[in-house]
LOTOR-555758 format. One record per residue: residue in three letters; x, y, z of N, C-alpha, C in turn. Coordinates in steps of 0.02 Angstrom, whole numbers, plus 50000, padded with zeros to 5 digits. Atoms other than C-alpha are relative to their C-alpha. Layout:
residues N
AlaXYZXYZXYZ
...
//
This chain:
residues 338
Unk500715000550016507125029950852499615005950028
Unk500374993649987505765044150857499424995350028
Unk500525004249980504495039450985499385004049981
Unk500874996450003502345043950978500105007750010
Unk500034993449972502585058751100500395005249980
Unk499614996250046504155065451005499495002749929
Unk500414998050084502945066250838499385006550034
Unk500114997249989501725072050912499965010050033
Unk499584993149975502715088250999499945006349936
Unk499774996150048503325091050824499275003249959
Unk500414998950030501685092150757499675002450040
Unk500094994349951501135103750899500225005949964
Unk499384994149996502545115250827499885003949922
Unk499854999850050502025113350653499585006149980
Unk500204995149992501695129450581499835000649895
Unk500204999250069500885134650382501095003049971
Unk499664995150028502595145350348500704991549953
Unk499635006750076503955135450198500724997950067
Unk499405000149947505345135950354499714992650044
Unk500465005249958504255125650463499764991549961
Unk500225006550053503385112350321500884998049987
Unk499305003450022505385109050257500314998550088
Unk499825003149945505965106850435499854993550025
Unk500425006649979504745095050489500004992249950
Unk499905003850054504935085350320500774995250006
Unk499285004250003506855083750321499964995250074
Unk500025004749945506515075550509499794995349982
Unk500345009850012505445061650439500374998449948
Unk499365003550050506725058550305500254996250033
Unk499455004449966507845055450422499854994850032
Unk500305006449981506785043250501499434996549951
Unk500705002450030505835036950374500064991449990
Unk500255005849961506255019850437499314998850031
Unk500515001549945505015021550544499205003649962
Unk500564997850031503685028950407499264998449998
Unk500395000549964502345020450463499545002150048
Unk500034995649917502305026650647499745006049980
Unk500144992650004502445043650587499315001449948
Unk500704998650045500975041750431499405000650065
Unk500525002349949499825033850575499925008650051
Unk500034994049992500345049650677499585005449995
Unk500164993850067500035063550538499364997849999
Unk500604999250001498365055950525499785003150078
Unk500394999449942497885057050696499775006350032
Unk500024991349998498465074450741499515003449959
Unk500414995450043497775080250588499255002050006
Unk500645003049994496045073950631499765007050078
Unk500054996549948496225084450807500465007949975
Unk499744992350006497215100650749499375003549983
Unk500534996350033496165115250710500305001649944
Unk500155001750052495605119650563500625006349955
Unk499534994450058496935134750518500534996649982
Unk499435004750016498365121550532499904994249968
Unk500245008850032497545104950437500485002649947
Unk499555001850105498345112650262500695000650010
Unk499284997749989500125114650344500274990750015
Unk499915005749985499855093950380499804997349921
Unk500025001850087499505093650193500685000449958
Unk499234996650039501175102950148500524996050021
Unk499495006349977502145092450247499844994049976
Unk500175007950038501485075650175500035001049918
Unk500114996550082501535083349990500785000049998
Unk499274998449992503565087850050500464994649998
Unk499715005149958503815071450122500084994049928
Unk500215003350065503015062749968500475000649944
Unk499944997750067503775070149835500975000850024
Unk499415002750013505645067949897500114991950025
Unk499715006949974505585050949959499654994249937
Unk500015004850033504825045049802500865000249950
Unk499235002750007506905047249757500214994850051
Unk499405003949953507375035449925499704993549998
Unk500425007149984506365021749902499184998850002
Unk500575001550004504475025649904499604997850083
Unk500415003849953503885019850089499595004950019
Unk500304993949963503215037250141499214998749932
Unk500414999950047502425037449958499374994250015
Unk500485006149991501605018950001499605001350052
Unk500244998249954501165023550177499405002650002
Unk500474994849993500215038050138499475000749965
Unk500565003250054499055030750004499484999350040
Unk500545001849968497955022250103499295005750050
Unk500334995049953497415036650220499735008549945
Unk500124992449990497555053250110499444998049948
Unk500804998650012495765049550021499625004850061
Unk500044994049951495105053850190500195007150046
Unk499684995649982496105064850248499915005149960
Unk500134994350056496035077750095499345000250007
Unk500814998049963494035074450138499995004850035
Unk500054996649937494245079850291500155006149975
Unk499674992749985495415094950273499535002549959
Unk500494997350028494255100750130499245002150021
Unk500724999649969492705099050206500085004850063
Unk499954995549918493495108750379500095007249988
Unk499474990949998494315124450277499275000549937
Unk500534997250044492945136850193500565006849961
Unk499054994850029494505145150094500034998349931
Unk499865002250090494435143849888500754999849994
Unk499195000750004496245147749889500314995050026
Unk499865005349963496635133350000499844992649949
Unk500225007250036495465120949892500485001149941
Unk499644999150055496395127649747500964995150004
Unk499325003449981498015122449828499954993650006
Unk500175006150003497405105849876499924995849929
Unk500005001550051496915103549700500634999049965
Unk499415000550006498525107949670500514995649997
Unk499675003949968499425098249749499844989349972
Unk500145006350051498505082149673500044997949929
Unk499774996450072498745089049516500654995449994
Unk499135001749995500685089349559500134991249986
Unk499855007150000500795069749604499584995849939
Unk500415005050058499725063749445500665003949955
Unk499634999150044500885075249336500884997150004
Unk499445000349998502545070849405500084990350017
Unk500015006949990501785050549403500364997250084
Unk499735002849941502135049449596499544993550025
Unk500615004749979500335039649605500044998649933
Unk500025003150067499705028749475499185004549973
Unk500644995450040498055038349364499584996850045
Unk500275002549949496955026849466499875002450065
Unk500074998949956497475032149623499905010149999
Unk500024992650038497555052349560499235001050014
Unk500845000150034495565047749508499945002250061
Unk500355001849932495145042549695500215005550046
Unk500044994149964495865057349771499935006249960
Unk500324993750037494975069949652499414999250019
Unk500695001349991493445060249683499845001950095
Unk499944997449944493835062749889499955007950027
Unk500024991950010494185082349846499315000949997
Unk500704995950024492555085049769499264996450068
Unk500605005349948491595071649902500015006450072
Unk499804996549935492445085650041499615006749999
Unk500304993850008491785100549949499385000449988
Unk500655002149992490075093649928499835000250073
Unk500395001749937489925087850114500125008150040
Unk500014992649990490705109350151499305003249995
Unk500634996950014489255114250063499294998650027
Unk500525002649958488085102250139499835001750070
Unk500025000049941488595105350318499745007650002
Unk500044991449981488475126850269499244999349983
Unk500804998550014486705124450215499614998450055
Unk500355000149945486225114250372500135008150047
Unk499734994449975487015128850460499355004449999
Unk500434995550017485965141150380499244999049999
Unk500775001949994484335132150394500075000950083
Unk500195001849932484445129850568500205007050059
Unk500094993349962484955148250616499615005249961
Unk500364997050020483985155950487499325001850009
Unk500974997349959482155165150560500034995450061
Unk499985002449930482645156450726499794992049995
Unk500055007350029482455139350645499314999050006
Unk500705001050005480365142450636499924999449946
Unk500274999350083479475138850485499355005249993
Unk500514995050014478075148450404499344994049980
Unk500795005249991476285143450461499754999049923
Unk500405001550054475635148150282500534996549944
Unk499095003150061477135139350185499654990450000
Unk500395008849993476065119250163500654997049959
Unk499395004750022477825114250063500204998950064
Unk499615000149961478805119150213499634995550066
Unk500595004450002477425108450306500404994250012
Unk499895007349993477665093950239500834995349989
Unk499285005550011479525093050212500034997150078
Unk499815000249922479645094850407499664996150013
Unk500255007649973478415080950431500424994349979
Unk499555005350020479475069750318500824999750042
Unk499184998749967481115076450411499784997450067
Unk500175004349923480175070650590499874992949970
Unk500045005950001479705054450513500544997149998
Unk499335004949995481445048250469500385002950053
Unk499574999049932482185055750619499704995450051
Unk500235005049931480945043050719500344995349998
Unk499415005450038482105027350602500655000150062
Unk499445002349951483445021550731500644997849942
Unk499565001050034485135019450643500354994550013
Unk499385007049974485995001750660500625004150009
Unk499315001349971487645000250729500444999249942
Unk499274999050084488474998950538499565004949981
Unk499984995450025487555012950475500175006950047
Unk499744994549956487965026050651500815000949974
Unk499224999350019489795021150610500095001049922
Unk500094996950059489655023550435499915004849986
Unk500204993350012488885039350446500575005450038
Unk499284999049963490255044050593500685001449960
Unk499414999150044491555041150485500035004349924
Unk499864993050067491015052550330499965006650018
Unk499684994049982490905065850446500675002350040
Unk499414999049973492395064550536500334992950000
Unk499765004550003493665052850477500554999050031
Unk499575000849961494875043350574500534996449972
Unk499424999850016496555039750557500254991549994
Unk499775006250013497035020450474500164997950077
Unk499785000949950497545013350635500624992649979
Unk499515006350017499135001050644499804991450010
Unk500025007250002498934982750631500014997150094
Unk500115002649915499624980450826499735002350041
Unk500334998749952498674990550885499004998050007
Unk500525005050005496974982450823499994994350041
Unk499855008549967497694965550900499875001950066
Unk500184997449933497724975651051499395000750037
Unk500664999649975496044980951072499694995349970
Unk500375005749996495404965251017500094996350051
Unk499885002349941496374956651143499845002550069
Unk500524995649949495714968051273499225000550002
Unk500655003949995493954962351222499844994650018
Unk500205008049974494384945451268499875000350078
Unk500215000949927494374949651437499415005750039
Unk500334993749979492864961651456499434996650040
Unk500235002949917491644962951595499404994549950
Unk500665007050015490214953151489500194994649997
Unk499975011050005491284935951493500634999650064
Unk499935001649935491614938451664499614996850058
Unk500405006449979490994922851731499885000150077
Unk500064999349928491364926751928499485003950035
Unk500604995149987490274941951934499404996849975
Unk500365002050036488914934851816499774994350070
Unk500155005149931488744919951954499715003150048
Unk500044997549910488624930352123499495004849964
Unk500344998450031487354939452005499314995850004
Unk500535007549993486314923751981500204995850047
Unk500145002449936486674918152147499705003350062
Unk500564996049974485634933752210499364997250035
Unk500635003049974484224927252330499215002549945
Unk500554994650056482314932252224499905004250040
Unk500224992249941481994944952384500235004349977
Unk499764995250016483124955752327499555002449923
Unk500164998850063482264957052148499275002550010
Unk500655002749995480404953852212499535003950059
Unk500284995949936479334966552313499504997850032
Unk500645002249975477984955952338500234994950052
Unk499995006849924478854944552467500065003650046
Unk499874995849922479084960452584499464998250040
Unk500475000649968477524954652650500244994550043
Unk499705005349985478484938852698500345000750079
Unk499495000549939479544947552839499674999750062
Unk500215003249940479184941453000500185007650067
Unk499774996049916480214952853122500355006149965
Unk499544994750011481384969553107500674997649972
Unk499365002150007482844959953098500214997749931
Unk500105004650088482174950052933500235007549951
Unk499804992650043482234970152855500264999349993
Unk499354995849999483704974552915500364995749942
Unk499735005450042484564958152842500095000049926
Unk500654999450061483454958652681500395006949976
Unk499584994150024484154979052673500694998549979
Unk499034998350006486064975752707499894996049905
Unk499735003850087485744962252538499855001849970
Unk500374996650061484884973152440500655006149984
Unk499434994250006486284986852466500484998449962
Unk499535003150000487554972452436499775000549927
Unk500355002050043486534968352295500015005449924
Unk500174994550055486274985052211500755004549987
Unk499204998750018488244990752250500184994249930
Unk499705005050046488784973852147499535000149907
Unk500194997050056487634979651999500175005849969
Unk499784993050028488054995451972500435001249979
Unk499364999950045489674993951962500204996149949
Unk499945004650059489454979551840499635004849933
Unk500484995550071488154991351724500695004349988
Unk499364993750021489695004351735500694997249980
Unk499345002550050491114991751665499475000049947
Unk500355003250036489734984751557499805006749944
Unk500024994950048489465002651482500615003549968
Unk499204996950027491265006751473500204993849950
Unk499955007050025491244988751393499815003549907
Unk500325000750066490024993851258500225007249946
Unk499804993250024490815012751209500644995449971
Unk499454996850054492495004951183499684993149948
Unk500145005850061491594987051070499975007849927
Unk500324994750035490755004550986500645003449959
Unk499434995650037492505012550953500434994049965
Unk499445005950034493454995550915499434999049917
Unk500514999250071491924994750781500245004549947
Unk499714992650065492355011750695500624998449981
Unk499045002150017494345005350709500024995849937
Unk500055007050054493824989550619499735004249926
Unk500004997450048492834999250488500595003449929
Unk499544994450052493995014250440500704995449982
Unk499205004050016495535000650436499654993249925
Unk500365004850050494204987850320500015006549926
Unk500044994050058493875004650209500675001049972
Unk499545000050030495545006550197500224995049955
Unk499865004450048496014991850134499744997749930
Unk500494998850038494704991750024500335003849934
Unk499764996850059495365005049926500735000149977
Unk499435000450029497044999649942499954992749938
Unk500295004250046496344982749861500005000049943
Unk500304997350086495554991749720500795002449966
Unk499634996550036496975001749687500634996049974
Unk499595003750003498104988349700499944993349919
Unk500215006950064496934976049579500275003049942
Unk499954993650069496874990649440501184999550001
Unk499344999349987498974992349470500244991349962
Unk499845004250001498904973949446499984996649925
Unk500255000050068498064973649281500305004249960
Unk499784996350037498984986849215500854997049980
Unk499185004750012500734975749244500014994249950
Unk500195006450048499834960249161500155002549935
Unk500154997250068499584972149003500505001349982
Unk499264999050024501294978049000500464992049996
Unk499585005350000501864960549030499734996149947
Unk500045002850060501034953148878500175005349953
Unk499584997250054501594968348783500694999849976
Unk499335000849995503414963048828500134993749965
Unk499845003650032503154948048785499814997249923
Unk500264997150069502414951348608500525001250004
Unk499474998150047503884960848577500554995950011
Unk499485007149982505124944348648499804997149963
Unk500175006150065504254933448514500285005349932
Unk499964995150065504294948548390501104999949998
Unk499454998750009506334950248423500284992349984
Unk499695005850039506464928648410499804999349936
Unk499964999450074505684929848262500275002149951
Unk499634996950030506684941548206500764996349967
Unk499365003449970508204934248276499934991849959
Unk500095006450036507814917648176500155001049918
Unk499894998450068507594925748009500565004049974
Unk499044995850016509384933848016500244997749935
Unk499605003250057510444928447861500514995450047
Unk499735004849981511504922847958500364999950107
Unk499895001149924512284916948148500685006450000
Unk499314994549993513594933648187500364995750018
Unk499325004449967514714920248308500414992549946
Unk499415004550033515164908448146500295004949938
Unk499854996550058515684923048041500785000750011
Unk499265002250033517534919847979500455006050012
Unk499834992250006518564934948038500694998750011
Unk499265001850011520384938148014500065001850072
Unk499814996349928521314938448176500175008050007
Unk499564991549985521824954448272500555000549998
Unk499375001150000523504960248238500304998650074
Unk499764997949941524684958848379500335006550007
Unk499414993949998525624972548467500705001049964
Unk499324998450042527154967748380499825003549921
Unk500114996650075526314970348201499895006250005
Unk500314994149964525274985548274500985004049982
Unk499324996449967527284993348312500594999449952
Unk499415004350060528284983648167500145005849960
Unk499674994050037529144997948059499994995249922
//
């Protein structure tokens, strides 16, 4: 078995040149047991490589694809789900026509040689062009925002009032499904596996907000500690001191609760995006799957149209071939008889 940190390595190593992409390929052949692991992988890396190596994580999944739909298809199944985004991504990261061309390419290839079904072909043309839209989008912010030192022009009353409309919806606060929504079309993340969801859910069950021990010794806080108006209350030096040490006690045992409680709410925030991009996925494996599903129905009443069409046939024969009267076969002796 090829473990995480083994894949990873290799995909450290992985380099644009045809020596390198076929190397790395015939390795996940050989394990493509484990095709899964390694898709999940290939996204992940890809997501963190820079941007001169993303199309060399294209060539290898294009390599990988296109002989293992001879061994069985799991690499081919695998890699469905994820390379919508992914071809986003890499498109949207490389400012290279020759590159998009290849990419194009390359989608091209698997619609002509029927490795995907037309359906799924559509959805990653429609991903291509969604990548080279959001390129162009991101080069224009670019250019607005270093262009004349990002000032506008006093006598310019368009430029004015776009920029008032551009401060008004920048005052709009973004829910928690549209930050991750928006998160994820600019930088998409990598399907994540099934056990490892279970994981970080189960690791929410025990987080600091339904930690009942702390929460108590919390609300078993005297009100002095909370309440400045009883300082008037203290009688002697000693009452301070006392009064201090619990306030210390007091303000240690908070702090470090705000600081799980924020490490709490970053990873709910990332298990959120997990949940998403793995819901999105499915989503389009769904679709692609319904459409796939409908297209079998159609062939399967066309089959069976032509199964009525051949008993019908088969009925109106002249006659049954198995009672037709036939002389025996000679034997070998006649066959040989002089």
């Amino acid at each position: 078995m090829v473990s995480e940190s083994q894949l990873v390595k290799r995909f450290a190593e992985l380099s644009t040149s045809q020596q390198s992409v076929e190397t790395l390929s015939l390795f996940f052949m050989h394990h493509r047991r484990q095709s899964q692991t390694i898709v999940h992988v290939w996204a992940k890396e890809l997501v963190s490589a820079s941007p001169d190596k993303k199309i060399a994580f294209l060539y290898v999944a294009n390599d990988v694809i296109q002989h293992d739909k001879r061994k069985g298809g799991e690499f081919v199944k695998n890699f469905l789900p994820i390379l919508p985004s992914a071809i986003q991504h890499i498109v949207s990261q490389l400012n290279d026509e020759n590159i998009h061309k290849t990419v194009r390419r390359i989608i091209n290839i698997w619609g002509e040689r029927q490795i995907y079904e037309p359906d799924a072909i559509k959805l990653l043309k429609t991903s291509f062009e969604s990548g080279i839209d959001k390129k162009i989008s991101d080069d224009e912010d670019d250019e607005e925002q270093t262009n004349g030192s990002g000032k506008r022009k006093l006598n310019d009353p368009s430029s004015s009032g776009s920029n008032s409309k551009r401060r008004r919806k920048a005052k709009r606060k973004l829910s928690l499904r549209e930050e991750i929504r928006r998160d994820l079309t600019i930088s998409p993340i990598p399907v994540p596996l099934v056990d490892e969801l279970v994981k970080m859910l189960q690791e929410l069950e025990n987080s600091p907000s339904s930690d009942a021990d702390v929460r108590e010794k919390i609300a078993a806080l005297p009100i002095e500690v909370s309440d400045s108006n009883l300082l008037k209350n203290l009688r002697d030096k000693q009452e301070a001191t006392d009064l201090y040490k619990l306030v210390q006690m007091a303000h240690g045992l908070l702090d470090e609760y705000n600081l799980r409680l924020e490490s709490e709410l970053r990873s709910r925030r990332h298990t959120a995006k997990i949940l998403q991009a793995y819901i999105q996925a499915q989503e389009r494996q769904i679709e692609y799957e319904e459409k796939n599903l409908e297209e079998h129905k159609s062939k399967l009443v066309k089959l069976q149209t032509i199964g009525e069409e051949i008993e019908k046939h088969r009925k109106n024969m002249p006659q049954d071939v198995n009672n037709i009267d036939m002389a025996p076969l000679p034997s070998a002796g006649d066959l040989f008889a002089r």
